[in-house]
C-alpha positions in Angstrom: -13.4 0.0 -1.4 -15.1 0.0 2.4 -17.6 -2.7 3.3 -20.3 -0.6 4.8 -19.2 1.8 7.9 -15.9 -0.6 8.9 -12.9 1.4 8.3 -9.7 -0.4 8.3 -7.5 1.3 10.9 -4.2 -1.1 11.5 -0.9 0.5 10.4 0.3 -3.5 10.4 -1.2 -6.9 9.5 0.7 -9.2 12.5 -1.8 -12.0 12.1 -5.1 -13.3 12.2 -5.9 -14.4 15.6 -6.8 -10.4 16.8 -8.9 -9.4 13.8 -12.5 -9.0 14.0 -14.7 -10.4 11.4 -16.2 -7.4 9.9 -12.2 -6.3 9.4 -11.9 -10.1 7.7 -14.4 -9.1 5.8 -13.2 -5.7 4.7 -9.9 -7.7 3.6 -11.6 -10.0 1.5 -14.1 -7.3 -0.1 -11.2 -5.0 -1.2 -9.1 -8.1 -2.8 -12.3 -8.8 -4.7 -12.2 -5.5 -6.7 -8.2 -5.6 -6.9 -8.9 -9.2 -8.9 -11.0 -7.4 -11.3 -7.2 -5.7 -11.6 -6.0 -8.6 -13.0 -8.1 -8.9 -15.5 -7.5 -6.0 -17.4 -4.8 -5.0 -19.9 -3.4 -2.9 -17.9 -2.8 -4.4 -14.8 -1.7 -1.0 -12.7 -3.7 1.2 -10.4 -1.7 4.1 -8.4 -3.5 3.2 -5.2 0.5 3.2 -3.9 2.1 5.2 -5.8 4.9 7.6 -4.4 5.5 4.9 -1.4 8.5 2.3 -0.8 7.5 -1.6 0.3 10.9 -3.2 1.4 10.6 -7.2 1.3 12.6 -8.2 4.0 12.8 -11.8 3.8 15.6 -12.8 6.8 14.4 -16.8 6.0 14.1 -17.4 2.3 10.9 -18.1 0.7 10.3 -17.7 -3.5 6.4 -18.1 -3.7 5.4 -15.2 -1.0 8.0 -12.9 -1.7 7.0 -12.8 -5.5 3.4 -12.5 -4.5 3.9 -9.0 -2.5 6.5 -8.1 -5.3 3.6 -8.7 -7.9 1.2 -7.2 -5.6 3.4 -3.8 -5.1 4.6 -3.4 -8.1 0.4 -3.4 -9.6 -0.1 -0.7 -6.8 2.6 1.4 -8.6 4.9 1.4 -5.5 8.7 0.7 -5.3 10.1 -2.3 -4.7 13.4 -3.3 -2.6 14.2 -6.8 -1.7 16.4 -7.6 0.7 17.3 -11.7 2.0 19.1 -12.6 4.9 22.3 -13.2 2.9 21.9 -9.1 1.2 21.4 -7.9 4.7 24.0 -6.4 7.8 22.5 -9.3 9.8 24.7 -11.4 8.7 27.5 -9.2 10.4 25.4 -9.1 13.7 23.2 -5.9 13.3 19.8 -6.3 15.0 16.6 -7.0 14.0 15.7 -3.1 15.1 18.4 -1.7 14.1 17.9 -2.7 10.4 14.6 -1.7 10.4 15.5 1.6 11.7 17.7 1.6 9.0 15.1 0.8 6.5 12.8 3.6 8.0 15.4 6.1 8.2 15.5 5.8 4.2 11.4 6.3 3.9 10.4 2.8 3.8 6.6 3.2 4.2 5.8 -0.7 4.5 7.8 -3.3 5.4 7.2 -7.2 4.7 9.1 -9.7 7.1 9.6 -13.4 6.7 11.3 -14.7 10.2 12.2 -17.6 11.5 11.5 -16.4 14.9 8.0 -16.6 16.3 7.0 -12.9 17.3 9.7 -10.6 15.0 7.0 -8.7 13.3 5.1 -7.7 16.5 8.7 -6.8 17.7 9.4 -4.9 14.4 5.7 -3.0 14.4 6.2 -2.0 18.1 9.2 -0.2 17.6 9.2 1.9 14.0 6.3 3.8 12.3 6.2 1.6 8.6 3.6 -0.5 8.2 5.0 -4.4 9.1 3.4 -7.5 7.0 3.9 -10.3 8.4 5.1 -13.2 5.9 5.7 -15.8 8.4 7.1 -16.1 11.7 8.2 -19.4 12.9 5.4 -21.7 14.0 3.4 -19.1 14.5 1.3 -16.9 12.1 1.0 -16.6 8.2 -1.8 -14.0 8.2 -2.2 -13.6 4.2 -1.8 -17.5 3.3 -4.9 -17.7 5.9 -6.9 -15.0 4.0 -6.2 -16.5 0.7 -6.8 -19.5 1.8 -10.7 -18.3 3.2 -10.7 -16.3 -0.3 -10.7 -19.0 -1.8 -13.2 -21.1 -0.2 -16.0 -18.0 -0.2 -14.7 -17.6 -3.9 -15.8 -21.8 -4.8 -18.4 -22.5 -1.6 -20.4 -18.8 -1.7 -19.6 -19.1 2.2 -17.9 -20.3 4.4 -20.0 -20.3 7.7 -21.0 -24.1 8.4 -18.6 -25.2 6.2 -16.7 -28.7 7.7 -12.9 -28.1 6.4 -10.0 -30.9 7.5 -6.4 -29.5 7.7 -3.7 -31.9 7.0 -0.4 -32.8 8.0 2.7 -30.7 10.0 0.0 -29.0 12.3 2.8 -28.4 15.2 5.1 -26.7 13.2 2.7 -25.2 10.5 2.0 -21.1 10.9 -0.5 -21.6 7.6 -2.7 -24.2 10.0 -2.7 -21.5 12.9 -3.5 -18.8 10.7 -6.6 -20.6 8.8 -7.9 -22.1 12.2 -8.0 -18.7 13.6 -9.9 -17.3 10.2 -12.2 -20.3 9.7 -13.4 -20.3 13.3 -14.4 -16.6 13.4 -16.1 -17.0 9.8 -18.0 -20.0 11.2 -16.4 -22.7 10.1 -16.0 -26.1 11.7 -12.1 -26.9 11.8 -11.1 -30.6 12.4 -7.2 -31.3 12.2 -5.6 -34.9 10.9 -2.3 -35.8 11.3 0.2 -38.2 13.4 -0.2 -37.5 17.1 3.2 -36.3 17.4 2.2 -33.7 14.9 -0.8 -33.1 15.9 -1.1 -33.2 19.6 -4.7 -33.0 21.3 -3.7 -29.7 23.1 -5.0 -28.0 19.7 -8.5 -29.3 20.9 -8.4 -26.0 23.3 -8.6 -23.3 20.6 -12.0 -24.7 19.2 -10.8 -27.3 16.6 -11.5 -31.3 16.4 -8.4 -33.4 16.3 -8.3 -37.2 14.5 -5.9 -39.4 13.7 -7.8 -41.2 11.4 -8.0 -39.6 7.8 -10.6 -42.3 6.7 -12.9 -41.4 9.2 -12.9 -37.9 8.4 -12.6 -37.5 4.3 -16.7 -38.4 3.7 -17.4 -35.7 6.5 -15.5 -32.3 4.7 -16.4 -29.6 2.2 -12.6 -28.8 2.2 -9.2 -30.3 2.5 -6.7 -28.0 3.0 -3.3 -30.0 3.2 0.1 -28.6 4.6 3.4 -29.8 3.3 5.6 -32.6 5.3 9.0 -30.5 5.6 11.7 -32.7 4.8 14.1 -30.8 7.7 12.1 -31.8 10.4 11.3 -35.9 9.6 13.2 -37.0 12.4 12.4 -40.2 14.3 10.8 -38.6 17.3 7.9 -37.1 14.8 7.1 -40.0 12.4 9.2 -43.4 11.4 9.6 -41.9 7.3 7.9 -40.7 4.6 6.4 -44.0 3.9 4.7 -44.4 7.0 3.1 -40.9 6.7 2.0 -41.6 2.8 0.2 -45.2 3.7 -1.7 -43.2 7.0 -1.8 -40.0 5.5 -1.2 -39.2 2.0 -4.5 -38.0 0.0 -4.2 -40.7 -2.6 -6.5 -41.6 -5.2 -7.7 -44.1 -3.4 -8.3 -41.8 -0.6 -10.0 -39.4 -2.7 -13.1 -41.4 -3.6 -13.9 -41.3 0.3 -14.3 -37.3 -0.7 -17.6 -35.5 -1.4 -17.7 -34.8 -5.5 -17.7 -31.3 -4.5 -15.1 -31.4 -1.6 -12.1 -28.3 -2.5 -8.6 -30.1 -2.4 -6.5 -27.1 -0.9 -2.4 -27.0 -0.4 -0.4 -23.9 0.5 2.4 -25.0 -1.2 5.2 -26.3 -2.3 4.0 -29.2 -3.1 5.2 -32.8 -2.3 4.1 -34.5 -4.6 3.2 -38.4 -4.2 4.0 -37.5 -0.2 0.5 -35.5 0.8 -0.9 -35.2 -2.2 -1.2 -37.4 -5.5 -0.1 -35.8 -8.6 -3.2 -36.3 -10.6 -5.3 -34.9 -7.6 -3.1 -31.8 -7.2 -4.1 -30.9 -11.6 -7.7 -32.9 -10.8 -11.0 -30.9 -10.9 -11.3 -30.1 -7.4 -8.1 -28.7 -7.1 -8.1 -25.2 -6.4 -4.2 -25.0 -5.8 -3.5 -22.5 -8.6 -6.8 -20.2 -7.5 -4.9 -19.7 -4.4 -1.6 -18.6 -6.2 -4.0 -16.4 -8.4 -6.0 -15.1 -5.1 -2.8 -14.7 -3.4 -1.8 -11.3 -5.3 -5.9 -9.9 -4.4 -5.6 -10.5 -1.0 -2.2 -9.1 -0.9 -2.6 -5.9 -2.8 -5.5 -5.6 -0.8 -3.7 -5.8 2.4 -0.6 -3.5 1.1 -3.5 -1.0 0.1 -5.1 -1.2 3.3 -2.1 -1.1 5.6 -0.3 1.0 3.4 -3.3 3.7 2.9 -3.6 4.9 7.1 -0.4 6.7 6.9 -2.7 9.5 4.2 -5.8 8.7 5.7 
């Protein structure tokens, strides 16, 4: 499972911003023979056997943690999971000091959901596991963002000079950083659409195109990837309401015949339905929601294999 001569020699997978493209590449080449996994009827390999993931998840999420469950558990290697509400942080341990914790008992990898922006690189610094990082605040969600290129590759063939539109929460959003970082270095153009309290022109500076005008920019993409409005943050100094946002930015159906025939619909999910997304777009034929669940577990057992495979090496 090597692309060539490019070895894959991280202990951790913080995000996307500081991988090169041939170690992109090496990511998405290794999820493509753990899909043929899937296939089969039996969906095991021992690629992990003998080795302990802990899913630390310190800010709840359902979807991601059952993806690097899935994804362990079909690399043969144990499974703990551990929430906020399990853990001694809730009696005012540190961060560090549960991990040390963790490590002390053999954890070999360790995959952490935090709220705060940063925690994993803090984490990875400081203990010998492996740390995947499954969100951090606002700013990365490294395997959403491969999944997400997976996925286009996996439809498209490529993705170099491919036009994709990202939609929505952009300020607050780790998936848009993480796929912005990814699509740029696969050659990608990037143009981001939202309110311009939510999407602010500063993004301009990391190579991307910002509108505010979704009409303009539907005719022109070969993707639409869009991000979900999160209720807790629709306060007035964002957007007026949900309302507002649907009549300027909801993909309706009306909306979608500005679309090529071809164009991917994308969303990371949950979904809102009727808020960015019509219902009967997000079951439609170019919907390719449920390949990203589906290309979600590849791209994970790939990078739990990879990351989890240089402590032997």
């Amino acid at each position: 499972m090597n692309s060539g001569t490019v070895h894959w020699t991280r202990k951790d997978l913080l995000g996307l911003r500081e991988l090169s493209v041939e170690e992109i590449n090496l990511v998405l080449e290794t999820a493509d023979a753990f899909k043929q996994v899937g296939t089969r009827e039996v969906k095991k390999v021992p690629a992990l056997q003998g080795k302990t993931l802990i899913n630390l998840f310190i800010e709840p999420s359902t979807r991601t943690r059952t993806s690097f469950e899935l994804a362990a558990k079909r690399l043969s290697a144990d499974i703990v999971n551990i929430s906020a509400a399990a853990s001694s942080l809730t009696k005012g341990e540190t961060l560090k000091d549960t991990a040390r914790v963790l490590e002390a008992n053999h954890a070999d990898i360790i995959v952490l959901r935090h709220s705060s922006a940063g925690a994993p690189q803090f984490l990875a610094s400081r203990i010998a596991s492996s740390v995947i990082n499954a969100g951090d605040g606002a700013h990365e969600h490294p395997t959403q963002g491969l999944l997400d290129l997976y996925t286009i590759r996996e439809k498209k063939g490529t993705v170099a000079g491919l036009h994709v539109a990202i939609i929505g929460d952009i300020l607050f959003s780790r998936v848009a950083r993480s796929n912005i970082f990814a699509l740029l270095k696969m050659g990608a153009r990037v143009t981001l659409v939202g309110p311009s309290t939510l999407v602010p022109r500063e993004f301009e500076q990391l190579g991307v195109a910002v509108s505010h005008n979704l009409e303009e920019v539907l005719p022109t993409v070969d993707v639409v990837n869009l991000l979900r409005i999160q209720h807790e943050r629709q306060r007035k100094e964002y957007f007026p309401g949900l309302g507002e946002y649907i009549r300027l930015f909801g993909l309706t159906k009306a909306r979608a015949r500005l679309l090529r025939p071809d164009c991917l619909i994308m969303h990371p999910g949950p979904i809102n339905r009727g808020v960015e997304l019509d219902s009967e777009l997000a079951d439609g034929a170019q919907s390719v929601i449920l390949d990203q669940v589906t290309n979600g577990l590849a791209v994970r057992m790939a990078v739990l294999y990879l990351c989890g495979g240089i402590a032997t090496r």
